[in-house]
C-alpha positions in Angstrom: 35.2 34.8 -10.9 33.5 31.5 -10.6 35.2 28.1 -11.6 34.0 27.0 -15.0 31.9 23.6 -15.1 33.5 20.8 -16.4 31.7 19.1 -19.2 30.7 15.7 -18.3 31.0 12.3 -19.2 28.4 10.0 -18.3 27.1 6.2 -18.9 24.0 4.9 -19.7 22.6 1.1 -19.6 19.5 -0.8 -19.9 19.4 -4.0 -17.4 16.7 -7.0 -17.0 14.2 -8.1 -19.4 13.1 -5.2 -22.2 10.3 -3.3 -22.9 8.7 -0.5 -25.1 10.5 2.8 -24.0 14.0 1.8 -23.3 15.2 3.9 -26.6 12.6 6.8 -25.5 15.0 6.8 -22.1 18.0 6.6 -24.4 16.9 9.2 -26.7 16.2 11.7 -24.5 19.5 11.6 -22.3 21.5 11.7 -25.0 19.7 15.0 -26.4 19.1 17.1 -23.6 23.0 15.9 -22.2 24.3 16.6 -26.0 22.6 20.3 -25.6 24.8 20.5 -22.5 28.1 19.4 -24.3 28.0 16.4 -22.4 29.6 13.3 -23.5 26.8 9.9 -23.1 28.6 6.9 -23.7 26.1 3.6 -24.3 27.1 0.5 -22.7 26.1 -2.6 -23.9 24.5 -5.6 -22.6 24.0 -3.8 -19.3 27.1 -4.4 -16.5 28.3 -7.4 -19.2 29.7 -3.8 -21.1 32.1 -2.7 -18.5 33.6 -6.4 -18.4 34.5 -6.6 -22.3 36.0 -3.1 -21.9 38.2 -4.9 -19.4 38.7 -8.2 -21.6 39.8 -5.7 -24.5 36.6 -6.6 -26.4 35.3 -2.9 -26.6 37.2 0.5 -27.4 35.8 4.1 -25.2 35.0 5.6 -28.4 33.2 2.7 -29.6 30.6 3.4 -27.2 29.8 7.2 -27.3 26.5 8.1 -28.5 25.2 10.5 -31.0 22.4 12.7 -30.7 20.5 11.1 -33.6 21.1 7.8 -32.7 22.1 6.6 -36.5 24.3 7.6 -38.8 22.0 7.4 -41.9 22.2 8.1 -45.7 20.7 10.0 -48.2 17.7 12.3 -47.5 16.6 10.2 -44.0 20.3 12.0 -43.0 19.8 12.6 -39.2 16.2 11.0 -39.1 15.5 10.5 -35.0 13.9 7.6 -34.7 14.6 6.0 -31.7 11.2 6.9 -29.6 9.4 4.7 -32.4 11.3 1.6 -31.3 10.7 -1.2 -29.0 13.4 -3.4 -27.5 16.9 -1.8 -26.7 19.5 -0.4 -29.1 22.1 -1.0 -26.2 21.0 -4.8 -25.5 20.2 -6.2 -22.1 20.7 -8.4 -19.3 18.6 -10.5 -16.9 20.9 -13.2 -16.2 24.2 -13.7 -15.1 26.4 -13.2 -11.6 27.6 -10.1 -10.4 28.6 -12.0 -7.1 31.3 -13.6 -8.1 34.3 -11.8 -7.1 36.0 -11.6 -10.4 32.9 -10.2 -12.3 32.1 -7.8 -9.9 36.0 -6.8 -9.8 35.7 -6.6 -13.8 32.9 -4.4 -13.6 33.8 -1.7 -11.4 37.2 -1.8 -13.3 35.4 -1.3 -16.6 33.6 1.7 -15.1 36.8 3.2 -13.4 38.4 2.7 -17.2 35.6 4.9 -18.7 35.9 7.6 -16.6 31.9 8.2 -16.0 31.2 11.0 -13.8 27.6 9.3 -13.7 25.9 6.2 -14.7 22.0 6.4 -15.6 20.8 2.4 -15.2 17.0 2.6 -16.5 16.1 -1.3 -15.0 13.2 -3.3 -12.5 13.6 -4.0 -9.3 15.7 -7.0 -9.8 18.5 -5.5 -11.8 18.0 -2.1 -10.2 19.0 -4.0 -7.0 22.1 -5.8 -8.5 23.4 -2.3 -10.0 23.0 -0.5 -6.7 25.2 -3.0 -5.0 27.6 -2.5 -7.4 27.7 1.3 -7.4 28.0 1.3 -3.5 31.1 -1.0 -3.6 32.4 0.9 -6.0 31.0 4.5 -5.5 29.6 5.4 -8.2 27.1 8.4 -8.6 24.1 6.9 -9.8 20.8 7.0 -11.1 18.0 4.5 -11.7 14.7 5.2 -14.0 12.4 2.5 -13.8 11.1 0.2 -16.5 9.0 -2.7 -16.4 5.7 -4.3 -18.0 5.0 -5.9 -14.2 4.9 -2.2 -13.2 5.6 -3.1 -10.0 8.4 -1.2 -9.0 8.2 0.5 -5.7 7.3 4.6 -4.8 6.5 4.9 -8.6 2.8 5.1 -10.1 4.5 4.1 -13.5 7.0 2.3 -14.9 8.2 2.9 -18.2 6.6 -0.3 -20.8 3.8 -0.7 -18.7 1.2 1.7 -20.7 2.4 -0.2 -23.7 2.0 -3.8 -22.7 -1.6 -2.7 -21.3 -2.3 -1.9 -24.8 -0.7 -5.0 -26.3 -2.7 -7.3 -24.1 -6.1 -5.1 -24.5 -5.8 -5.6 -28.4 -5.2 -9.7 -28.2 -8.3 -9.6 -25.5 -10.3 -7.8 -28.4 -9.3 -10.3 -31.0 -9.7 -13.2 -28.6 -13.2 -12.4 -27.8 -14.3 -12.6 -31.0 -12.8 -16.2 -31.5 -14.1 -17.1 -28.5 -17.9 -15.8 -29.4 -17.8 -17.4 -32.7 -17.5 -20.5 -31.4 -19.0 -20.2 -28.2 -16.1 -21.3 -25.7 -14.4 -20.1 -22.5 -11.2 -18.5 -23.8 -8.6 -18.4 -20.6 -5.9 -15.6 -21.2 -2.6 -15.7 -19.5 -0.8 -12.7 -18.5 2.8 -11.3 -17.5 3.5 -9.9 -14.4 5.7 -11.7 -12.2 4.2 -11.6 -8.3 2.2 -8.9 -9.3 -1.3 -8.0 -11.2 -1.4 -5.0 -12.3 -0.9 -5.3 -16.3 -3.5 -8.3 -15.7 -6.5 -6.0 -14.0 -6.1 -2.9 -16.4 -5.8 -4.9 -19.4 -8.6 -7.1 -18.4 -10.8 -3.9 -18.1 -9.9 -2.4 -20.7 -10.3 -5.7 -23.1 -13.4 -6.5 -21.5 -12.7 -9.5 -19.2 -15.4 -11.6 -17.5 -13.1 -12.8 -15.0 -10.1 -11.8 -13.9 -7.7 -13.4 -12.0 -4.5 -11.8 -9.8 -2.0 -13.3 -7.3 -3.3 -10.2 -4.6 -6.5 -11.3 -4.6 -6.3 -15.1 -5.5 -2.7 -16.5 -4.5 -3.8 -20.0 -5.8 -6.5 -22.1 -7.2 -8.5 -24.3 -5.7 -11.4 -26.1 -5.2 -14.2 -23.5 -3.8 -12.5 -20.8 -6.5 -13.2 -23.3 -9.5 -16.5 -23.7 -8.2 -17.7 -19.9 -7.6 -15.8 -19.6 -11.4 -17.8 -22.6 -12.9 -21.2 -21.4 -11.6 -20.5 -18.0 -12.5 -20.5 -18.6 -16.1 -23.3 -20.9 -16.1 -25.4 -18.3 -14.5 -24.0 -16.0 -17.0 -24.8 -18.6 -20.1 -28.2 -19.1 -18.8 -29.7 -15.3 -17.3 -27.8 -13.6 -20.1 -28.2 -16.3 -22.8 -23.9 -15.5 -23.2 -22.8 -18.7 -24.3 -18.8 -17.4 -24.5 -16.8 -15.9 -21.7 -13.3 -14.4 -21.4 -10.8 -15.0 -18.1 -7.7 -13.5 -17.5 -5.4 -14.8 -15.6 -1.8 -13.4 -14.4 1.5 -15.6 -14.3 1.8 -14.9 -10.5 -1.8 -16.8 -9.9 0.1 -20.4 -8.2 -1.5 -23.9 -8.7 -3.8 -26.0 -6.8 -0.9 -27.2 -4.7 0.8 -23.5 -4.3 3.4 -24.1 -7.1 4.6 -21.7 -9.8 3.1 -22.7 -12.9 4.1 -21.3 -16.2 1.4 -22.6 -17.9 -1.1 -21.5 -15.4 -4.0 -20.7 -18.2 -4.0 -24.6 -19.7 -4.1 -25.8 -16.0 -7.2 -23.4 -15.1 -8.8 -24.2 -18.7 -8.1 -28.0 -17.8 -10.2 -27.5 -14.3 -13.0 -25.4 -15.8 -13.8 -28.3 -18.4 -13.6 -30.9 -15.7 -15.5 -29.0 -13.3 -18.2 -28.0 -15.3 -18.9 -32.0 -16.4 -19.2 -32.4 -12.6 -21.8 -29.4 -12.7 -24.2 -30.8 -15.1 -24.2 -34.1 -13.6 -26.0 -32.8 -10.6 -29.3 -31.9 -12.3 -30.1 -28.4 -11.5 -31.5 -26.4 -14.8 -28.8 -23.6 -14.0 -25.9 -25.9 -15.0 -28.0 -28.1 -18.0 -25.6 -27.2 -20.5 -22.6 -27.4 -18.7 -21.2 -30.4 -20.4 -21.1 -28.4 -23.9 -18.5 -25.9 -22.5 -15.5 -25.7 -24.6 -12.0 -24.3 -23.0 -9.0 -23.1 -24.7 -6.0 -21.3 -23.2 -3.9 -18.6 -24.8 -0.4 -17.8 -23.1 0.5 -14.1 -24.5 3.8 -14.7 -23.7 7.1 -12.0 -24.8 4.1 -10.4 -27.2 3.2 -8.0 -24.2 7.0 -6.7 -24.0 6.6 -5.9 -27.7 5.1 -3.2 -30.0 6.2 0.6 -30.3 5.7 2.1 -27.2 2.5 3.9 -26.7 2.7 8.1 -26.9 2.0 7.8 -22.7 5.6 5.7 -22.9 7.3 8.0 -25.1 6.5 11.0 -22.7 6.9 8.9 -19.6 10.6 7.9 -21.1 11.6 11.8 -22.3 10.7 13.3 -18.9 12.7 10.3 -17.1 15.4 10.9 -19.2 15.1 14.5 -18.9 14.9 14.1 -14.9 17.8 11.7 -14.9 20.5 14.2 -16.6 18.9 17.1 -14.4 19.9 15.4 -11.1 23.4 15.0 -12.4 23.7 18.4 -13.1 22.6 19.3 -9.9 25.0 16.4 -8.5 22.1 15.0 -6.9 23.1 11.4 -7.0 22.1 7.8 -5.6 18.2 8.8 -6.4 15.4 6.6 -8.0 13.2 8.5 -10.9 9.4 8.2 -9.8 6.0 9.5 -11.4 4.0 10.5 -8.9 0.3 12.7 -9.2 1.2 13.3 -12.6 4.7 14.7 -11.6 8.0 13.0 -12.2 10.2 13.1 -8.5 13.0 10.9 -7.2 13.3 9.2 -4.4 16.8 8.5 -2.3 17.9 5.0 -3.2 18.7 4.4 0.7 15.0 4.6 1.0 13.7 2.6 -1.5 16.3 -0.4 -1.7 15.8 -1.2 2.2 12.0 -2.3 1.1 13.6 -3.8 -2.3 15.3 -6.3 -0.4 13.1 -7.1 2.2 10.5 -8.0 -0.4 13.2 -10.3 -2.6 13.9 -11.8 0.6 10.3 -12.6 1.8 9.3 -13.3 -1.5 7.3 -10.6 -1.9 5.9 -8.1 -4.6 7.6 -4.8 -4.0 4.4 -3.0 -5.7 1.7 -5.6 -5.2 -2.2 -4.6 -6.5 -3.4 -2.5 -3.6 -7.0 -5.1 -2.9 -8.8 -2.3 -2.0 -7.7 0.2 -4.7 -10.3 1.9 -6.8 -9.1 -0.2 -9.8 -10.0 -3.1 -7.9 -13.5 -1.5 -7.0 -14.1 -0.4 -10.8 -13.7 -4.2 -12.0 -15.9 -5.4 -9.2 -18.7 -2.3 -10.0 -19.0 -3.5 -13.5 -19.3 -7.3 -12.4 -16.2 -8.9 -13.3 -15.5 -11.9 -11.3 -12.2 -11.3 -8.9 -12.0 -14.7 -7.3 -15.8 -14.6 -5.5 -15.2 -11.2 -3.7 -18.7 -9.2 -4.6 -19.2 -5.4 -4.3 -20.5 -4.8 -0.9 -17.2 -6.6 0.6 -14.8 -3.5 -0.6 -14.7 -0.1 0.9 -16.1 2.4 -2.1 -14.7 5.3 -0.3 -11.4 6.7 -1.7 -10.4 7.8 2.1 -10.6 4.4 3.1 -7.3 3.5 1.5 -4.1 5.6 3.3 -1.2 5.1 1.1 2.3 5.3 2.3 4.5 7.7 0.5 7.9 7.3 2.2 10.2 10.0 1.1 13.5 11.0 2.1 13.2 11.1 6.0 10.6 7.8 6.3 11.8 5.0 8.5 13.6 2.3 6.8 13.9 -0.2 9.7 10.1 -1.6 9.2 9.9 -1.7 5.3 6.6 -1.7 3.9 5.4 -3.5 0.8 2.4 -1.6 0.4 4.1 1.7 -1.4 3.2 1.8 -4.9 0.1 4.1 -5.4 -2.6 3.3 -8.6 -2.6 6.1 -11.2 -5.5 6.9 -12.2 -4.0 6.3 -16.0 -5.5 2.8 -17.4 
């Protein structure tokens, strides 16, 4: 006679900044683990959680979560509403210092106290990183589903909030554009990201962009890309009689003298009015008007981490979640949830956390823009300016691009950053 299972108990956190989905993740584990007769117990404020447990600030039972989610009165008794919401019912972290002995000591403490048979961490890069170390010191069986507007977690075609901050910033292009053609001015748009430029080329597409700007493709401004910007619109104000124009630009795009600028659209709308005065100074019909063009800067800012996540979120989050508790039961631990060809996978975190840290320690994108991707190629088919690059100078053939899919058995000791394949989901 076989040995009966024993029901498990497992944790759950959200770590680094939030994002639409998080409670999509949340929901789902706690369901499909409930149907199990598994115990999910929440922990709050990411790794900050196991320490008050310590400090006597939180109770076990405090923390276990229900299948609903809310314990509501009346007729809305029961109502499941938690794939509807934004943000994190469990509270997050992006700050703080797991490397000081005594936190880190109070955190694996915290977990031991709990008595988790598994911890699901649903995190970016960053704080996927930190948890990792944690778990190995400690040796916890863990997995990590990724979330991130920036989308630009490695092995992973998707990250959960990224569909939903496309969206975000795709409406605010719309409604900027029509601002912007009322009173005929160059409306710069800055976008989230981090190092990378992915939620600044598919919104920019989608919203209609003529000029769109992402660290891959143009690290920094300068002088010769101001230029090729300024006497692209004036050839588009004079052959096309388009007296407005709208440019995107991601926070990862650095400043004239390579620095990090976190107001990167008022600097770029700063050089496009100076620039253009320059322009019609010289004479030539093509930049006559030049000195009429009016520049204004919009920073989007934490609106693109907001909204209720889109149904592509929801479904992304449920079949993470649902992938997440699987691998438990299966005991198949230390594994990163990926989407992948329209499949959800995992991938060993002794693979993917090599390349993680290589990038962080190069400063480098762990999922950077691929430059010759055929999102990069659509933006540049329908004319949209990419830093001066035209047409002809990209390879239209989809076999030009090999993509590196390393799975379980790929070589760690040469990590490279170029691993995170385009979806063809916009």
């Amino acid at each position: 006679m076989s040995k009966e299972k024993k029901n498990k108990r497992i944790g759950i956190l959200t770590s680094g900044g939030d994002c639409p989905g998080l409670n999509a993740i949340i929901r789902a584990v706690v369901k499909y683990a409930t149907l199990k007769g598994w115990e999910v117990y929440g922990i709050p404020r990411s790794t900050d959680g196991f320490i008050d447990i310590v400090h006597g600030k939180l109770q076990t039972e405090e923390l276990k979560l229900k299948e609903n989610g809310y314990d509501i009165p009346g007729v809305l008794q029961g109502l499941d509403v938690l794939h509807f919401l934004s943000g994190s019912v469990l509270g997050s972290l992006n700050k703080g210092n797991p490397n000081d002995p005594q936190v880190s000591q109070d955190i694996l403490e915290g977990y031991q106290r709990l008595g988790l048979d598994a911890l699901i961490a649903i995190g970016g890069d960053g704080s996927s990183e930190i948890i990792y170390n944690l778990a190995k010191k400690g040796k916890w069986n863990l997995v990590v589903i990724p979330k991130t507007i920036d989308n630009d977690v490695a092995f992973t075609e998707r990250s959960v909030g990224f569909d939903t901050a496309c969206n975000t910033a795709t409406q605010a292009l719309y409604d900027l554009t029509f601002t912007a053609a009322s009173h005929e001015r160059v409306m710069v748009v800055q976008m989230m990201g981090r190092d990378a430029g992915h939620l600044a080329l598919h919104s920019g597409i989608a919203g209609g962009a003529d000029a769109i700007l992402v660290p891959e493709l143009t690290p920094k401004l300068d002088e010769q890309l101001i230029d090729k910007l300024c006497k692209y619109i004036a050839k588009m104000r004079l052959s096309r009689r388009r007296k407005f124009a709208l440019i995107v630009i991601a926070e990862g795009v650095k400043d004239l003298h390579g620095q990090k600028d976190n107001y990167i659209a008022e600097t770029l709308a700063k050089l496009i009015n100076e620039y253009s005065h320059k322009l019609c100074q010289k004479g030539d019909r093509l930049f006559a008007d030049m000195d009429n063009i009016d520049t204004r800067a919009a920073i989007l800012g934490h609106l693109q981490r907001c909204g209720a996540p889109t149904s592509f979120d929801r479904i992304l989050a449920t079949v993470f979640g649902i992938k997440a508790v699987s691998l438990i039961e299966q005991e198949r631990f230390n594994r990163l949830v990926v989407w992948q060809n329209g499949n959800v996978d995992s991938k060993n975190l002794d693979q993917v956390m090599p390349l993680i840290k290589w990038c962080h320690q190069e400063d480098m994108c762990p999922a950077p823009l691929d430059p010759d991707g055929f999102m990069v190629r659509t933006a540049l088919s329908l004319g949209i300016f990419l830093g001066g690059l035209e047409p002809h100078q990209r390879h239209f053939s989809d076999q030009q691009r090999t993509y590196s899919n390393a799975g379980d058995n790929s070589n760690t000791n040469n990590p490279s950053p170029n691993l995170h394949q385009e979806s063809s989901v916009v």
